[in-house]
N, C-alpha and C positions, 0 to 999 in steps of 0.2 A: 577143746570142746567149742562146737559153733553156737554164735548169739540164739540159734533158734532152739536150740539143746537145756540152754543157762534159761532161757525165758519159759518155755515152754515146756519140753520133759527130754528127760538125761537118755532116756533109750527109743530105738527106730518104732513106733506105732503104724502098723499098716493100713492105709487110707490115708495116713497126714499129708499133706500136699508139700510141706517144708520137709519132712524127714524123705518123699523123694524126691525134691529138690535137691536134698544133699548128695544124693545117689549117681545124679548126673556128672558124668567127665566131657568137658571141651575139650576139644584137638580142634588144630589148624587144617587140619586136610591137607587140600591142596597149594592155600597159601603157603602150606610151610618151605620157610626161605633154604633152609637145610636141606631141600628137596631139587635135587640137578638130574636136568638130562645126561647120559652115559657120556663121555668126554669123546668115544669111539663115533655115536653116532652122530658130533657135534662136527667134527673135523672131517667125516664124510659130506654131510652139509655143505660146510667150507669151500671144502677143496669141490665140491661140483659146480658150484656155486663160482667159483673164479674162476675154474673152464669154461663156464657157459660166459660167462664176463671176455674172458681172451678171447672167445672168439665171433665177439658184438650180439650177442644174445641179451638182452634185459628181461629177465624175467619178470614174473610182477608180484614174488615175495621171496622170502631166501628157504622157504621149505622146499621139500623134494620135490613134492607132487609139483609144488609153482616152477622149477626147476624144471623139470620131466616133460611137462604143459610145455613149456616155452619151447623145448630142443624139439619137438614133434611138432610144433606149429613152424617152426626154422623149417625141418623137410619140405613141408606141404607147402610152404609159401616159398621155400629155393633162394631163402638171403635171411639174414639174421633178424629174428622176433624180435622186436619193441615195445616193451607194455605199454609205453606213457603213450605211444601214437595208435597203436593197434588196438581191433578187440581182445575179450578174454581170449587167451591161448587156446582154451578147452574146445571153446567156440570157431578157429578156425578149422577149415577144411575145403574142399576143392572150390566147392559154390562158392564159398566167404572169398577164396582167393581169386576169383573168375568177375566178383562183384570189384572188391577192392580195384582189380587191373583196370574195371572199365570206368570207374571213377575218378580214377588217380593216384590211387594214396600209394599202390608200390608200382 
């Protein structure tokens, strides 16, 4: 029996603010630690993620989309993406690569 049961009254009263107090359940949601990504889609990740590594691509996170981003800005710029130097991935294309050339940067 909860203190507010012992103090106040032993059965649910409808309107009491404490007897549906007691009615609420917490969950963790999302924090819950027991909660994994499928181990299949994790090692997909991975393994793209160290092709696009071997063959000088730096993406600019280890998600897909960041992954996918980088190997299509690799076509359109014709040498391997660099996040730390380059723009966003998403952001390149013919103009960004045509601007880049006349500046310097590849």
């Amino acid at each position: 029996m909860s203190l507010h049961q012992i103090q106040t009254h032993p059965e649910y009263v409808e309107g009491c603010f404490g007897c549906k107090v007691m009615t609420l359940e917490l969950g963790t949601g999302d924090a819950d630690s027991r909660r994994q990504r499928p181990q299949k889609a994790f090692n997909q990740e991975l393994n793209a993620y160290s092709e696009a590594r071997a063959r000088g691509i730096q993406p600019g996170g280890t998600s897909m989309q960041k992954i996918r981003e980088a190997e299509k800005a690799s076509e359109v710029l014709g040498r391997p993406y660099n996040s730390n130097t380059m723009p966003d991935a998403n952001k390149v294309n013919k103009s960004t690569v045509a601007v880049m050339k006349e500046i310097g940067q590849i």
